[in-house]
N, CA, C and O of each residue as an XYZ file, in Angstrom:
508
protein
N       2.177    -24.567     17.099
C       2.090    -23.934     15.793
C       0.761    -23.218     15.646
O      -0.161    -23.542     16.395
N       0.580    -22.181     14.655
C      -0.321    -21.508     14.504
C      -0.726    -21.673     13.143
O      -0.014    -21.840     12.153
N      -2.367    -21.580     13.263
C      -3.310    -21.653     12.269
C      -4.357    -21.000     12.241
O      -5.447    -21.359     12.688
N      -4.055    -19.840     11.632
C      -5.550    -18.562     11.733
C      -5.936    -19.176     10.860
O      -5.357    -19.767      9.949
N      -7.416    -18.997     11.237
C      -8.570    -19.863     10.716
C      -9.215    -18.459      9.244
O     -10.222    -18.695      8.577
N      -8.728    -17.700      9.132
C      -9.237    -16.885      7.908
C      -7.824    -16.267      6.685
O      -7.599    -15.221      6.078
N      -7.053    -17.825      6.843
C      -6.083    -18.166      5.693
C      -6.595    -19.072      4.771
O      -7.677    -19.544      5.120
N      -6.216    -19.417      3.835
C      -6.669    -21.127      3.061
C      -4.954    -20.966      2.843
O      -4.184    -20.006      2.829
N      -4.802    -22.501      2.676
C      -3.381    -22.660      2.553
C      -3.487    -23.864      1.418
O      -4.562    -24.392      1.133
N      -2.087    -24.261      0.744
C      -1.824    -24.634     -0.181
C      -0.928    -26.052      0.516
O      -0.324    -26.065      1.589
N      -1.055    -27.028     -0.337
C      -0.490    -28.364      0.172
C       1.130    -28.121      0.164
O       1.813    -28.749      0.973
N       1.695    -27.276     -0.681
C       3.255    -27.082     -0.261
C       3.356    -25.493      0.727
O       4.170    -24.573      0.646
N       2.536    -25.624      1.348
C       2.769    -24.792      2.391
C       2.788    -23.034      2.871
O       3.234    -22.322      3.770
N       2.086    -22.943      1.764
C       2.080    -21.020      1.379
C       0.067    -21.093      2.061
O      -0.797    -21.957      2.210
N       0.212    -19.620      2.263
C      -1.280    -19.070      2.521
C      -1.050    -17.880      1.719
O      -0.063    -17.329      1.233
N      -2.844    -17.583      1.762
C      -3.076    -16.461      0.954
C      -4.459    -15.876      2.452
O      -5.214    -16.544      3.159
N      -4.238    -14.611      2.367
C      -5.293    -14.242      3.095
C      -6.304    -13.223      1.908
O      -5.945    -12.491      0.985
N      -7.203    -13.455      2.253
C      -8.548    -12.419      1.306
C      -8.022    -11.461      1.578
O      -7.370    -11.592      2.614
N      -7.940     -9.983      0.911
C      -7.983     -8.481      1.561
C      -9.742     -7.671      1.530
O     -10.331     -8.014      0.504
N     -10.201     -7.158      2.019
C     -11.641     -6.318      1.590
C     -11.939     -6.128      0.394
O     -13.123     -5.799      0.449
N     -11.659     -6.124     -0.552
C     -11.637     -5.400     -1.629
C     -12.294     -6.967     -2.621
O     -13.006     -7.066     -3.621
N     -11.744     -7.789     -1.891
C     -12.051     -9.257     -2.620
C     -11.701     -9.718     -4.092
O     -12.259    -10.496     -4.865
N     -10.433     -8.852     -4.191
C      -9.315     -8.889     -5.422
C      -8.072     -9.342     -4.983
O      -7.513    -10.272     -5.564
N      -7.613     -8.820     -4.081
C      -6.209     -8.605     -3.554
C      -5.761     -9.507     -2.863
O      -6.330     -9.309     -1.790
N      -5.012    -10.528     -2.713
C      -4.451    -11.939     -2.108
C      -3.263    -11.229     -1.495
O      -2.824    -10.202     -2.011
N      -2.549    -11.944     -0.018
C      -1.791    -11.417      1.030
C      -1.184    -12.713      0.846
O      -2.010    -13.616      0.981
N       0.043    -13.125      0.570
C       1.040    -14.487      0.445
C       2.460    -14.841      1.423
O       3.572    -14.355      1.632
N       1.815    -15.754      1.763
C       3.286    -15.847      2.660
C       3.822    -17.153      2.780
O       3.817    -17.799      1.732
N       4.311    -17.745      3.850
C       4.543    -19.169      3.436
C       3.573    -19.874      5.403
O       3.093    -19.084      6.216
N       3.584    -20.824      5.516
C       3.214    -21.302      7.187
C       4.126    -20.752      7.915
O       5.160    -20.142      7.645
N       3.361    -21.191      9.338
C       4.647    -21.096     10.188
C       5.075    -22.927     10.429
O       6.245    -23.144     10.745
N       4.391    -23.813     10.318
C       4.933    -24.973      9.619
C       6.089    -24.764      8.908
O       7.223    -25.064      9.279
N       5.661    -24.064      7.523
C       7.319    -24.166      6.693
C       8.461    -23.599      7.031
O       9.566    -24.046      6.722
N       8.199    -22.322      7.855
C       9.305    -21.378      8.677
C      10.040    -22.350      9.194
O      11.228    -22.502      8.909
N       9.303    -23.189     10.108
C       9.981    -23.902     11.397
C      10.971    -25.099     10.740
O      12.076    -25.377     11.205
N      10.329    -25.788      9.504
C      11.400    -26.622      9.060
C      12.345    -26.258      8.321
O      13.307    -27.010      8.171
N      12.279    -24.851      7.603
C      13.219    -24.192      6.827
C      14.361    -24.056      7.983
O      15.526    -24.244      7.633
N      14.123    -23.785      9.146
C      15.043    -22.564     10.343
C      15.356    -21.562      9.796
O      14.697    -21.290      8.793
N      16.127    -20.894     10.078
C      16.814    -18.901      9.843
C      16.277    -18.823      8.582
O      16.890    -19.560      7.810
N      15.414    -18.247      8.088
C      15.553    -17.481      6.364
C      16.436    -16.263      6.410
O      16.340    -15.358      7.238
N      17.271    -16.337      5.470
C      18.429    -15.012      5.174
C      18.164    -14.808      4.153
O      18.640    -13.673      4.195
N      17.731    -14.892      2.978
C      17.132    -14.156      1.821
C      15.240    -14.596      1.329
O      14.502    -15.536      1.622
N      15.108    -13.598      0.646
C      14.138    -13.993     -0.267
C      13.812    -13.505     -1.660
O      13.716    -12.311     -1.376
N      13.707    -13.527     -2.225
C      13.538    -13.381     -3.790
C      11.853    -13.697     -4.409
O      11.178    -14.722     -4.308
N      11.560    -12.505     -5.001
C      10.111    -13.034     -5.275
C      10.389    -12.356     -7.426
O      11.198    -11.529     -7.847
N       9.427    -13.101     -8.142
C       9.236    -12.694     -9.388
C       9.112    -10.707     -9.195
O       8.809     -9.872     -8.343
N       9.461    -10.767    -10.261
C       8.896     -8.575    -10.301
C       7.430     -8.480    -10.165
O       6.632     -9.313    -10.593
N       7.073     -7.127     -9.377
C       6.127     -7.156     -9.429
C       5.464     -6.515    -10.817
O       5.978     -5.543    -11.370
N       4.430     -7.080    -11.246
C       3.783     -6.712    -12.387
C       3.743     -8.169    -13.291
O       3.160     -8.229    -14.374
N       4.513     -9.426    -12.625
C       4.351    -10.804    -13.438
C       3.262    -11.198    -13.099
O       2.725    -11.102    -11.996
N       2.830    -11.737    -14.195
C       1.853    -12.926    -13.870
C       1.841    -14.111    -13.904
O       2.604    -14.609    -14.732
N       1.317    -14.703    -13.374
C       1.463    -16.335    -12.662
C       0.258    -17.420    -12.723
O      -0.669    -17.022    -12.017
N       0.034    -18.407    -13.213
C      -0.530    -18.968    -12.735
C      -0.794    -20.290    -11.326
O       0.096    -21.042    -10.929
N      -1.962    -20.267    -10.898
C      -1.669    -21.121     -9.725
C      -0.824    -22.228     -9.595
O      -0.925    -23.218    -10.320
N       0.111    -22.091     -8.588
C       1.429    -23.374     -8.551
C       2.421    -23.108     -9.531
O       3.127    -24.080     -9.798
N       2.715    -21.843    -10.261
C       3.778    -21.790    -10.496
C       4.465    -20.916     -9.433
O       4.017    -20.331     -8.446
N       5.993    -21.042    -10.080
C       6.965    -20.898     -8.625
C       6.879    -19.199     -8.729
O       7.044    -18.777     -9.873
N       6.621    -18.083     -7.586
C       6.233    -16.925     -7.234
C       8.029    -16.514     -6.863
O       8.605    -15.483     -7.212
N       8.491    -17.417     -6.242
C       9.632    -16.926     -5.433
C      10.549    -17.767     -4.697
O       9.882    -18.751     -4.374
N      11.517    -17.874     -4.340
C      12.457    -18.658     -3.540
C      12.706    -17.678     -1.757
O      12.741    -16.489     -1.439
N      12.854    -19.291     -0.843
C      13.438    -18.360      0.133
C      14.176    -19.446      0.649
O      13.993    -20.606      1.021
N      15.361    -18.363      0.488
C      16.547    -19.339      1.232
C      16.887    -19.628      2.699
O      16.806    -18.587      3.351
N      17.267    -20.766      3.496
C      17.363    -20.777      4.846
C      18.507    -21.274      4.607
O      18.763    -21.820      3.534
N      19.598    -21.119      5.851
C      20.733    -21.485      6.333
C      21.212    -22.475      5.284
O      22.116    -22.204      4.494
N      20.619    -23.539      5.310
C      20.905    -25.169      5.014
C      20.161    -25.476      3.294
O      20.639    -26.325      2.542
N      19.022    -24.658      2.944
C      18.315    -25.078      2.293
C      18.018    -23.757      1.311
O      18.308    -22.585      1.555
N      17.463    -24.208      0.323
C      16.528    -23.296     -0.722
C      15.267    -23.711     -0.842
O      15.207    -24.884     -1.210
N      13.947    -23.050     -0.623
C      12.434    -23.374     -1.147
C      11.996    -22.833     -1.763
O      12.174    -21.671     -1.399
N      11.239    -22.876     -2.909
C      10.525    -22.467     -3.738
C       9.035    -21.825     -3.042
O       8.605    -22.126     -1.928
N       8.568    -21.129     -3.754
C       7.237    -20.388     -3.143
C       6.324    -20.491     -4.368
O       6.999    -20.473     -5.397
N       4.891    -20.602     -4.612
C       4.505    -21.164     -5.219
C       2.933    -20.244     -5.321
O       2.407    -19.535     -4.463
N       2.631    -20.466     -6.229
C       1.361    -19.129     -6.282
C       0.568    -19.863     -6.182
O       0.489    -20.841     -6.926
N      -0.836    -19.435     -4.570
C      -1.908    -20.128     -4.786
C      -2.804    -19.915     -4.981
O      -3.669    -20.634     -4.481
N      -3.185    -18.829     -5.804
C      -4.095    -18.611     -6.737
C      -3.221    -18.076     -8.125
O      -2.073    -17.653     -8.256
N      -4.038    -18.245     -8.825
C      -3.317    -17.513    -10.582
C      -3.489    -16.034    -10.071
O      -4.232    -15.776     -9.124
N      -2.683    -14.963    -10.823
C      -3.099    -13.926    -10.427
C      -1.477    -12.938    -10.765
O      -0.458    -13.460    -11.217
N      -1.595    -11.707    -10.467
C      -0.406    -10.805    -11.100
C      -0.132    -10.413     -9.625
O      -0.987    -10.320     -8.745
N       1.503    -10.149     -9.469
C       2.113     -9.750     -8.564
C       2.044     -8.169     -8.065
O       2.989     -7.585     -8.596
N       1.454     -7.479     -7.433
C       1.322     -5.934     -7.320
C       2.496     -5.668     -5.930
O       2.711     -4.514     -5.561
N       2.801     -6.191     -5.630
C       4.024     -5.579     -4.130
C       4.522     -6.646     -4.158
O       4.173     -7.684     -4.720
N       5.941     -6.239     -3.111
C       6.678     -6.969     -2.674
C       7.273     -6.950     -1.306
O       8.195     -6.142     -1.192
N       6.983     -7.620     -0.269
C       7.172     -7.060      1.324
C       8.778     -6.431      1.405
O       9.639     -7.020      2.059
N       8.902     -5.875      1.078
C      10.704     -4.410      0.990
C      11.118     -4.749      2.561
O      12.218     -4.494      3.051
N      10.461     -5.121      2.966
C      11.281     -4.946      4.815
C      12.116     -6.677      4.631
O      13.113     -7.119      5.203
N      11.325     -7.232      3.738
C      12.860     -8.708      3.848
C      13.708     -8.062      3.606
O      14.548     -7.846      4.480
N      13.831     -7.502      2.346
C      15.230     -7.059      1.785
C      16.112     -6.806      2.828
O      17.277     -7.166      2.660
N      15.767     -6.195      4.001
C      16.882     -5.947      4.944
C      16.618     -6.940      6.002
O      17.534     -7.314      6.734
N      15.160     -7.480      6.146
C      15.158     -8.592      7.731
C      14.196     -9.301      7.249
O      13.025     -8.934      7.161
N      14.697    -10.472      6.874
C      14.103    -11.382      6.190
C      13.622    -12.397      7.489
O      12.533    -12.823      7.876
N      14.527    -12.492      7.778
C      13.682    -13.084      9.307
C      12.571    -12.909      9.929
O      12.180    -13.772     10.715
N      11.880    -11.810      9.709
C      10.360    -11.220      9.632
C       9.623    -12.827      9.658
O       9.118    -13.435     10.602
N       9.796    -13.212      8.228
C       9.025    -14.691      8.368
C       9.602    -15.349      9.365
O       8.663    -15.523     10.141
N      10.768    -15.939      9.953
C      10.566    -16.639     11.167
C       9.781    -16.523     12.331
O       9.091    -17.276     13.017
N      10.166    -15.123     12.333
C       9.368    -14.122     13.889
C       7.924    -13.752     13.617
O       7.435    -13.454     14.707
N       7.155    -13.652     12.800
C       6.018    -12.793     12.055
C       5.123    -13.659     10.880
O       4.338    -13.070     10.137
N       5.382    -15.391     10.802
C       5.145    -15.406      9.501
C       3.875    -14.952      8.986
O       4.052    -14.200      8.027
N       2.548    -15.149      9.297
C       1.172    -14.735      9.105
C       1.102    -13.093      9.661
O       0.016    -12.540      9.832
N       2.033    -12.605      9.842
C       2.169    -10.919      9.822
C       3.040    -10.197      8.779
O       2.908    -10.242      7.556
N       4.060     -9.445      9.580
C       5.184     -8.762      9.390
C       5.998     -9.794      8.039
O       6.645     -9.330      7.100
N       5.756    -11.081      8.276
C       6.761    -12.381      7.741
C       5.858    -12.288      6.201
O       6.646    -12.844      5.435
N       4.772    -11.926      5.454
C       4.149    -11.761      3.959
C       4.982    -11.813      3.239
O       6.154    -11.624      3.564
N       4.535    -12.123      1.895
C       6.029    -12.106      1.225
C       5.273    -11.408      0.069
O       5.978    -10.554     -0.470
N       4.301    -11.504     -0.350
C       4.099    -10.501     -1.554
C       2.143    -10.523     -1.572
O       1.441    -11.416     -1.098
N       1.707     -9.358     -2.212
C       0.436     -9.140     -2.853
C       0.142     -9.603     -3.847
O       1.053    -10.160     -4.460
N      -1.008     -9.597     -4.362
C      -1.105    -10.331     -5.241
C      -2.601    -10.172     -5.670
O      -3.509    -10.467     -4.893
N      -2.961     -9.415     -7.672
C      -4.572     -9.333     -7.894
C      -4.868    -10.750     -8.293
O      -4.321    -11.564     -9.038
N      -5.762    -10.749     -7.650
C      -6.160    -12.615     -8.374
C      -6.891    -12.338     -9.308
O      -7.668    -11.395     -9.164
N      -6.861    -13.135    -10.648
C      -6.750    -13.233    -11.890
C      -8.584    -14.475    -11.671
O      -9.657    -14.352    -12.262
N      -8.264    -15.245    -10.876
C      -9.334    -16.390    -10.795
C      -9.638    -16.722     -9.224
O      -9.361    -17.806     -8.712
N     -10.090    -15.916     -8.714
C     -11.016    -15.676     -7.148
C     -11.520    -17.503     -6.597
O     -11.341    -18.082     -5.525
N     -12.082    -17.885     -7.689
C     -12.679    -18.903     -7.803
C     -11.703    -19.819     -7.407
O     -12.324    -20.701     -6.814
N     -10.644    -20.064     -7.410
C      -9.408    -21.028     -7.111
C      -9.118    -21.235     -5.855
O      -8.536    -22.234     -5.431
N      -9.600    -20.084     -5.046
C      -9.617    -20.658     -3.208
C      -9.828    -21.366     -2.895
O      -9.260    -21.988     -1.996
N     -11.040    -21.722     -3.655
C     -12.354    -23.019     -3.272
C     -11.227    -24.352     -2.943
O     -11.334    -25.115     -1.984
N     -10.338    -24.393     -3.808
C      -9.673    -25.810     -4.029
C      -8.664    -25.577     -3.217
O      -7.899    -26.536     -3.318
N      -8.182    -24.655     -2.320
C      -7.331    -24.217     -1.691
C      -7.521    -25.140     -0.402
O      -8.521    -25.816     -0.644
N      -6.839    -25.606      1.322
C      -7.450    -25.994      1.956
C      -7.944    -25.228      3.207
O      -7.747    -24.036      2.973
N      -8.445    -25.369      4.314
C      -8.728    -24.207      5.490
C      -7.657    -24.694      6.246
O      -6.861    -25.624      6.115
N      -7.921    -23.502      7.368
C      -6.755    -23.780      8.674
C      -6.770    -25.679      9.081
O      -5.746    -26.347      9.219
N      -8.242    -26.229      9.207
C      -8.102    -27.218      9.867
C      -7.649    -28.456      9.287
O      -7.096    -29.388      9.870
N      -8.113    -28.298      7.411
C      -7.489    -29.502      6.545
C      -5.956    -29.161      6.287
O      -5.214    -29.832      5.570
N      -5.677    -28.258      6.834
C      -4.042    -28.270      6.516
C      -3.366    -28.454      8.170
O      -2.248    -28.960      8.070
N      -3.581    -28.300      8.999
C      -3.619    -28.983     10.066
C      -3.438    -30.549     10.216
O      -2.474    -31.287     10.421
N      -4.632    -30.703     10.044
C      -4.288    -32.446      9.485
C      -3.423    -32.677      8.620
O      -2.494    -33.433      8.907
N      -3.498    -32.164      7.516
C      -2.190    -32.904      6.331
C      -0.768    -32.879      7.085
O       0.085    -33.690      6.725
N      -0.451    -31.838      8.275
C       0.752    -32.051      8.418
C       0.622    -32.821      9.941
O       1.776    -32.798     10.367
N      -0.089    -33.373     10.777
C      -0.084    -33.682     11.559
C       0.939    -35.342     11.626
O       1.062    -35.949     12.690
């Protein structure tokens, strides 16, 4: 499994990557959660332009067997939505910390990373 070390990730299993700009949050889910979901065939995220606060539910993605919730880990308003699931949602199986993103996101409270965990404490939690 993979763990880029310039994600912070969330105890139910989503990352956010910084963008330059040091506004803009990149959301997706692990490749941890990919692997226990198996096949994702849909995904569904809030419209973009909602706002959210941290740990409320951002989006669902459905796999074969299952439904998961997606979960915002920082507070913050939705600005995109990755358009290439809509047709290959599987992206996250094959791509998750790439191609596999599931939405953008302005953070509302920057400050909320802090409590977020790094590659290596989320490593451990699922070990």
């Amino acid at each position: 499994m993979n763990f880029p070390e310039n994600l912070r990730y969330t105890k139910d299993h989503e990352w956010i990557r910084v963008l330059d700009d040091g506004k803009t949050g990149v959301v997706g889910i692990t490749d941890f959660a990919q692997h226990e979901l198996g096949d994702i065939v849909y995904v569904e995220v809030q419209p973009v332009g909602t706002e959210l606060r941290k740990g409320e539910p951002l989006g669902t993605v459905e796999a074969v067997k299952t439904v998961a919730d997606i979960y915002m880990p920082v507070s913050g308003k939705i600005t995109a939505f990755n358009e290439q699931l809509e047709d290959h949602p599987e992206l996250i199986n094959q791509d998750p910390y790439g191609e596999g993103w599931i939405a953008k996101i302005e953070m509302t409270h920057p400050e909320e990373l802090d409590e977020l965990l790094t590659a290596e404490e989320y490593q451990a939690m699922i070990a």
